[in-house]
N, C-alpha and C positions, 0 to 999 in steps of 0.2 A: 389459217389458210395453208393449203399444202402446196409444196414445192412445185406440182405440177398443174395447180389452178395458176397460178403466179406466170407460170411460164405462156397458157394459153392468153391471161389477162394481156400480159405484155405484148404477145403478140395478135391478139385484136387491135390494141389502141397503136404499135406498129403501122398494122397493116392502115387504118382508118387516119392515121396522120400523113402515109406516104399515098391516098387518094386526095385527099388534101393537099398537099406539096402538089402533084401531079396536075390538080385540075387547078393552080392557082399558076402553075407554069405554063398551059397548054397556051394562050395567044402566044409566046414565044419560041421560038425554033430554040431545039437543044444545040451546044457548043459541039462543032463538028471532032469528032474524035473523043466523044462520049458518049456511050451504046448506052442506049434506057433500057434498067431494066426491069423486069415482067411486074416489079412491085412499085412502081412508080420512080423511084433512084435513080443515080448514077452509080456505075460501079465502084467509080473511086468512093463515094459516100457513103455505101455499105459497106466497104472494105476500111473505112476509117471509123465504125464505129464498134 
């Protein structure tokens, strides 16, 4: 497998975990002073990983 299937794979199942995260959060309001962003996350959670 090459370095750049790898990198799309990973960011499919990314993307399909953080709709997941997203829709397993929605009946709760996010924590005021954490901007959602456009992929489902929090900033700080993307910047932690």
């Amino acid at each position: 497998m090459t370095t750049k299937s790898r990198e799309v794979g990973a960011a499919l199942l990314w993307r399909v975990f953080n709709v997941h995260v997203a829709e397993a959060m929605l009946p709760e309001s996010p924590p005021k002073g954490e901007p959602i962003d456009v992929i489902g996350g929090t900033r700080s959670e993307i910047a932690s990983t």
